[in-house]
C-alpha positions as CSV (number, residue, x, y, z in Angstrom):
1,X,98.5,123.9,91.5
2,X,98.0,121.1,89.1
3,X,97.7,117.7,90.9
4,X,99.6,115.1,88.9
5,X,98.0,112.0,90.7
6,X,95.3,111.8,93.0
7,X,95.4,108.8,95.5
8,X,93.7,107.2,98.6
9,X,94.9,105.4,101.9
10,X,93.2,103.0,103.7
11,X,93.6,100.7,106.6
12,X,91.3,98.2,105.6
13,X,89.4,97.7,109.3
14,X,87.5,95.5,110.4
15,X,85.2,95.5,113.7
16,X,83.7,93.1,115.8
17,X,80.6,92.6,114.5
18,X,81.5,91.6,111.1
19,X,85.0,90.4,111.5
20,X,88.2,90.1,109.5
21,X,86.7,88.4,106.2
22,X,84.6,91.1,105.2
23,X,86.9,94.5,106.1
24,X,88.9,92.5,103.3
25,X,86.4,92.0,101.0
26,X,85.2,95.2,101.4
27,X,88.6,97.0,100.8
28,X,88.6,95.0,97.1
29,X,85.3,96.8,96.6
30,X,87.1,100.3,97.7
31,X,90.1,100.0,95.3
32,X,87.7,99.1,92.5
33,X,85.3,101.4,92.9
34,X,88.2,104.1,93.3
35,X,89.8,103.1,89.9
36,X,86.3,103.5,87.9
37,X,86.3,107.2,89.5
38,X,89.9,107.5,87.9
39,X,91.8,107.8,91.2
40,X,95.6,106.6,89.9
41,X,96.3,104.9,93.7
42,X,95.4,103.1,96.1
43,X,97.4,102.8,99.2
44,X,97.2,100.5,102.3
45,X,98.7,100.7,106.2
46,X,100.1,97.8,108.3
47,X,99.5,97.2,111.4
48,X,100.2,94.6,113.2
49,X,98.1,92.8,116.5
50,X,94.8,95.1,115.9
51,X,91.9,95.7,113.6
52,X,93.4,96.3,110.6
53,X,95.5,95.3,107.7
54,X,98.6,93.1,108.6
55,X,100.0,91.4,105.5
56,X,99.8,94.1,102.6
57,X,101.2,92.1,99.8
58,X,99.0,89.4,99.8
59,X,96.0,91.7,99.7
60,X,97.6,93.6,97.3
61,X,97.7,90.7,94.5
62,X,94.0,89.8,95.5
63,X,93.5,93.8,94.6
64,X,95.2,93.0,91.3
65,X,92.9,90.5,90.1
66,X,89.8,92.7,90.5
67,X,91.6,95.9,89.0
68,X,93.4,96.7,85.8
69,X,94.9,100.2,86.4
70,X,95.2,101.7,89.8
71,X,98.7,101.5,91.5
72,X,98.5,99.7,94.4
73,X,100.7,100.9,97.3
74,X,101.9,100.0,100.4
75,X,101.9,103.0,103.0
76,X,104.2,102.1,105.0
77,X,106.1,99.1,105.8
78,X,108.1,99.2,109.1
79,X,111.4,97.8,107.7
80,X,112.9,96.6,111.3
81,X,110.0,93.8,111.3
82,X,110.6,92.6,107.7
83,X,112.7,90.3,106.6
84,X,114.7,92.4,103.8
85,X,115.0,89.1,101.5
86,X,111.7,87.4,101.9
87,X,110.3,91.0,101.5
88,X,112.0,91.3,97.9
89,X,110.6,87.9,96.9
90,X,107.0,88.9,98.0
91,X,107.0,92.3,96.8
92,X,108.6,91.4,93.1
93,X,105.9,88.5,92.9
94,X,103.2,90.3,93.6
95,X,104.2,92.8,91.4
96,X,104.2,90.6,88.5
97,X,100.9,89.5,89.2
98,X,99.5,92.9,89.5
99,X,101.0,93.9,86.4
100,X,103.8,96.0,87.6
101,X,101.0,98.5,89.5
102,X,102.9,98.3,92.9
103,X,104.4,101.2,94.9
104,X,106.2,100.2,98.1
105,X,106.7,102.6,100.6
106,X,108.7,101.8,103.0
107,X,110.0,103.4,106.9
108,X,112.8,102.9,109.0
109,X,110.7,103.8,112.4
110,X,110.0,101.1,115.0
111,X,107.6,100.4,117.8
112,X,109.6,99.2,120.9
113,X,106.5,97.3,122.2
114,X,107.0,94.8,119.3
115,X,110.2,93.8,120.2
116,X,109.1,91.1,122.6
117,X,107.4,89.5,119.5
118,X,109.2,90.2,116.7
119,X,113.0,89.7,118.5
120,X,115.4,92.3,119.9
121,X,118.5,93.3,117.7
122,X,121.8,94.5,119.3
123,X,121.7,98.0,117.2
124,X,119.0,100.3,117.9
125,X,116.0,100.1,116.5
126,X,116.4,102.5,113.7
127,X,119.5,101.5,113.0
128,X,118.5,97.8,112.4
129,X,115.6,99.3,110.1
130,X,118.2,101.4,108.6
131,X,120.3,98.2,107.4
132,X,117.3,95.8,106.8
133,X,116.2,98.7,104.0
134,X,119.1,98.9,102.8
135,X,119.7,95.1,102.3
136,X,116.2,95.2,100.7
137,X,117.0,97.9,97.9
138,X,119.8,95.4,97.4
139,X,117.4,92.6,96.7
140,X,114.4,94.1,95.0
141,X,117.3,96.0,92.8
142,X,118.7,92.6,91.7
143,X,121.8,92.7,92.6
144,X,123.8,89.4,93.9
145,X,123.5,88.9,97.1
146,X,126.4,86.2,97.7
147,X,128.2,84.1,95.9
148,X,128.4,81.3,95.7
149,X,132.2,80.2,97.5
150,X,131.5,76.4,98.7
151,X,129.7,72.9,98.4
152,X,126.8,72.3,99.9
153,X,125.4,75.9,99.2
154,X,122.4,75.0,96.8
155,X,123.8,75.6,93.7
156,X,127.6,75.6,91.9
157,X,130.6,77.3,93.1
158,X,130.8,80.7,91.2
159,X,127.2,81.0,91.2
160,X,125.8,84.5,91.8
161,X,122.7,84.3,94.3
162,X,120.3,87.0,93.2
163,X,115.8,87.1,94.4
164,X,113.6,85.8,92.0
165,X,111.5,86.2,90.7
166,X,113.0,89.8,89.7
167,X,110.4,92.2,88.4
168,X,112.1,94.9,86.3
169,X,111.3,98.3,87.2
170,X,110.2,97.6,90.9
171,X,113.2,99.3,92.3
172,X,112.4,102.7,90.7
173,X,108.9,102.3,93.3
174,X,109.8,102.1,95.9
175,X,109.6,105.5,98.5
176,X,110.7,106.2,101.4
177,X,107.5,107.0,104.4
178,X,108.9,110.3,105.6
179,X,108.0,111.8,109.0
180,X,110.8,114.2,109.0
181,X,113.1,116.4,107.3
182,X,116.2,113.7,108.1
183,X,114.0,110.8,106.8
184,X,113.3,112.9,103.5
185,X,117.1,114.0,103.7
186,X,118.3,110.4,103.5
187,X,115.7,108.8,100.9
188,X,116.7,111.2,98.6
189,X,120.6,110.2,98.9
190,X,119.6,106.2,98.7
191,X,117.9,107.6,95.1
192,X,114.2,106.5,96.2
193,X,110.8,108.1,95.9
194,X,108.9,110.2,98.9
195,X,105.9,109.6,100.8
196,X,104.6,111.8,103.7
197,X,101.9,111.0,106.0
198,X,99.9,112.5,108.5
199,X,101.8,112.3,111.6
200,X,105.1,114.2,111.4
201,X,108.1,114.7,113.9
202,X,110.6,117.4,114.9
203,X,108.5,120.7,113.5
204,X,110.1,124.3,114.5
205,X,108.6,125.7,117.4
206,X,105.4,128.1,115.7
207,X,105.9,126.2,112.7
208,X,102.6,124.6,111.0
209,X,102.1,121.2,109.5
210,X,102.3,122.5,106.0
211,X,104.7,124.3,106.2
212,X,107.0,121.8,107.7
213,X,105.9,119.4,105.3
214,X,106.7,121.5,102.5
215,X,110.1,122.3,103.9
216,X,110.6,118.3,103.9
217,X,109.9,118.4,100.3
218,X,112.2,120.8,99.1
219,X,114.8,119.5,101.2
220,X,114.3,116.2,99.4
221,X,114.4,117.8,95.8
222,X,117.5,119.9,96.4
223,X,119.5,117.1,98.4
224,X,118.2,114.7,95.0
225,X,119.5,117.2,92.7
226,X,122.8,117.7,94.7
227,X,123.2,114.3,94.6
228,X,122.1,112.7,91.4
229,X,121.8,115.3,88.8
230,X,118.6,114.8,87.9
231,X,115.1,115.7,88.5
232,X,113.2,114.3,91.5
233,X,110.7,111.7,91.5
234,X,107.0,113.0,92.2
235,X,106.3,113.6,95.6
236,X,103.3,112.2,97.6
237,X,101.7,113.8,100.9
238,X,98.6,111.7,102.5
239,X,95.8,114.5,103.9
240,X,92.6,114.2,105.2
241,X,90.1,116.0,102.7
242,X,86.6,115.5,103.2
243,X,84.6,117.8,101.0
244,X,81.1,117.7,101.9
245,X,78.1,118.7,99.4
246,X,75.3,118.2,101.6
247,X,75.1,119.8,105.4
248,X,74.2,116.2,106.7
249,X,78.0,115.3,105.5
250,X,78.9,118.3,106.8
251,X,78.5,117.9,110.5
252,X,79.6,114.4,109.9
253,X,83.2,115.5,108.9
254,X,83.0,118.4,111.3
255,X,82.2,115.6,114.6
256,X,85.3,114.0,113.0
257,X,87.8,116.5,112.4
258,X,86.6,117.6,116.5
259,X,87.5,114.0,117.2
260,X,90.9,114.2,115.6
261,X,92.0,116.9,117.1
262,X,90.5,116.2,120.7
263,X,91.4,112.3,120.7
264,X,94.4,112.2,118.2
265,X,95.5,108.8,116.6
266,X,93.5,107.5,118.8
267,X,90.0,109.0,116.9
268,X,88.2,106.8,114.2
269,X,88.6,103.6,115.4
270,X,86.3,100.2,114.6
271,X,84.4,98.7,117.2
272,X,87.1,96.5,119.0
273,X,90.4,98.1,118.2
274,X,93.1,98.8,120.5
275,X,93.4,102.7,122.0
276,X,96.6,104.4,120.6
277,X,98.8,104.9,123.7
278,X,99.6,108.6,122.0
279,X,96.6,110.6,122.2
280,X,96.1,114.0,121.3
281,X,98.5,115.9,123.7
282,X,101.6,115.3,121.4
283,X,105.5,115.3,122.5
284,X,107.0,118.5,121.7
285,X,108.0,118.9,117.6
286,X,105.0,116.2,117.0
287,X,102.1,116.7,114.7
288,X,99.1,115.1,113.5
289,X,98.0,116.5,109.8
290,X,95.0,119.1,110.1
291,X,91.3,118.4,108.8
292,X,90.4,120.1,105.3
293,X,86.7,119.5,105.6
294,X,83.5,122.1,105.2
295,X,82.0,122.9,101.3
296,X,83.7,121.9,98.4
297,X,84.7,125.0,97.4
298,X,86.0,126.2,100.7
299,X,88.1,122.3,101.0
300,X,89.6,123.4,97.4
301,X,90.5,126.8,98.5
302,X,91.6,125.7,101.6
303,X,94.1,122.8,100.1
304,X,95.3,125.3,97.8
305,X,96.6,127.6,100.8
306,X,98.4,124.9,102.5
307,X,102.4,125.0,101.6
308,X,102.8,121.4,101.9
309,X,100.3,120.3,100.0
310,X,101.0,122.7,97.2
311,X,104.5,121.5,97.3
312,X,103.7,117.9,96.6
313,X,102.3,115.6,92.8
314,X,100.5,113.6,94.4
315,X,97.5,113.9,97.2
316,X,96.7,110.8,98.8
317,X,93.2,110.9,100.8
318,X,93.4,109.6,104.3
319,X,90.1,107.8,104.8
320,X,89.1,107.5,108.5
321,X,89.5,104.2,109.8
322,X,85.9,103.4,111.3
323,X,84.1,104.7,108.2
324,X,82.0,102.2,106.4
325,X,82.7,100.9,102.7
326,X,79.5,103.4,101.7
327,X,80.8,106.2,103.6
328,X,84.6,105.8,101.5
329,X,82.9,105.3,98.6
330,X,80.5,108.6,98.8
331,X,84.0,110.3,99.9
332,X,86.1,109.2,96.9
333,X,82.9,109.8,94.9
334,X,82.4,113.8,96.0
335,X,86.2,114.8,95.6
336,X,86.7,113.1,92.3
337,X,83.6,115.0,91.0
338,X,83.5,118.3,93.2
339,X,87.1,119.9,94.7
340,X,89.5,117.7,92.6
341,X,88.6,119.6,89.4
342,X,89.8,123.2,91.4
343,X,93.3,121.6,92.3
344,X,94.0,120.5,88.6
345,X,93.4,117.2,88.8
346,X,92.0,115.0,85.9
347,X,90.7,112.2,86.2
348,X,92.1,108.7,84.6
349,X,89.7,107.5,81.3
């Protein structure tokens, strides 16, 4: 295995006690901190009505001014909520202002519950995401959009309407967030990159987490190769690797991986934060990612076993959501310098 890119994802929380203001300045801390260790990304979730990060972009081009060389990546964005237009706008401004650094991944899921807040559609819900995305590739692409055809329209008759501003380049980053084999199936026809993360749906009955993930992959190389002739973007998979060099880490990582598996999604949360309705006793075909955690050399071993992760260019380090800036930083800190090296990773100068 030689890891092309090594990455992080965080949700940039925030609790109770300390409040919104300082989760945020706290993840500008993490991303630079990560980029003097040489980590390549940075990625951040959305969520919406709860502790964490909600607007992305914006906190993306504060990220920008404070770093010079990370990529700075969006993990995911729930397309049925966005507006496919005023997303292209956002995302190709703030990728100006970061320097052309941003990754967008993006996913055609949906939470029902928002739908009282956000607006029903008269499609399904993935079928609305499915044509909001596809708008949006449209957009960020630079493509017209309309022309055009009479007065009153903003501009002259004729006139192609295309986003500005247009940042070159943008289109080629942008992935799809993958949590199954169809998902993977159908970013590779629309010709964009793949992201997988840590929850992932319709698995084989006996079949592991790796080894679905890394049947995701392949499917997604073979269908881009069928289809486009060419090789296949890098791949990214978000896992949760906690090497741990001391014994007090150790039972640390241990209490959390026991909480993962016991609680689910709903483990790891800041003080204040709303439970996960899903809890540990998945839907059948549903899996949450597995734990790597014990010494360094027994994470690195035990990363290079795993199918999926083997499969993929890029490993993106799920942080846990109520760890402390220090407790990210000493995590970033002991995988860049211990099991990284044993996967093939090196380090940006």
């Amino acid at each position: 295995m030689t890891l092309a890119r090594l990455g992080f994802n965080t949700r940039v929380s925030f609790d109770d006690d300390n409040g919104p203001e300082h989760g945020l300045r706290g993840g500008i801390a993490l991303f630079r901190a990560a980029e003097a260790l040489g980590y390549q990304s940075g990625w951040v979730y959305q969520r919406h009505f709860d502790h964490y990060l909600s607007s992305p972009l914006p906190f993306l081009a504060a990220v920008g001014q404070h770093t010079h060389r990370i990529r700075l990546g969006t993990a995911v964005l729930p397309m049925r909520y966005q507006d496919p237009i005023l997303l292209a706008e956002a995302a190709g401004t703030t990728d100006l202002l970061v320097g052309r650094r941003l990754e967008l991944a993006v996913a055609t899921g949906a939470n029902a519950a928002f739908d009282a807040v956000f607006g029903t559609v008269e499609t399904d819900a993935r079928t609305e995401a499915q044509r909001r995305q596809e708008r949006f590739l449209t957009a960020v692409g630079g493509s017209p959009l309309h022309v055009v055809d009479g007065p009153g329209q903003g501009a002259p008759v004729g006139t192609e309407l295309r986003v500005t501003p247009h940042s070159p380049g943008l289109l080629s980053r942008v992935r799809q967030g993958a949590a199954s084999l169809g998902s993977a199936v159908r970013a590779a026809e629309l010709g964009i990159g793949l992201i997988t993360g840590t929850v992932l749906h319709d698995l084989a009955e006996g079949e592991t987490f790796g080894e679905y993930q890394a049947r995701i992959i392949e499917a997604y190389r073979t269908t881009w190769r069928d289809k486009h002739g060419t090789p296949p973007p890098p791949v990214a998979v978000a896992a949760s690797i906690l090497p741990a060099p001391t014994a007090d880490l150790g039972e640390k990582y241990a209490a959390y991986d026991l909480q993962r598996r016991t609680e689910g999604m709903a483990a790891s949360r800041p003080r204040g934060a709303l439970e996960p309705v899903i809890t540990a006793d998945l839907p059948a075909g549903m899996r949450i990612s597995p734990v790597f955690h014990g010494s360094p050399d027994d994470v690195a071993e035990a990363v290079l076993a795993d199918p999926g992760l083997r499969a993929a260019d890029e490993v993106v380090l799920f942080l846990p959501p109520a760890f402390s800036l220090a407790d990210d930083v000493r995590l970033l800190t002991d995988l860049a310098t211990t099991a990284a090296s044993a996967l093939g990773w090196t380090p940006s100068a």
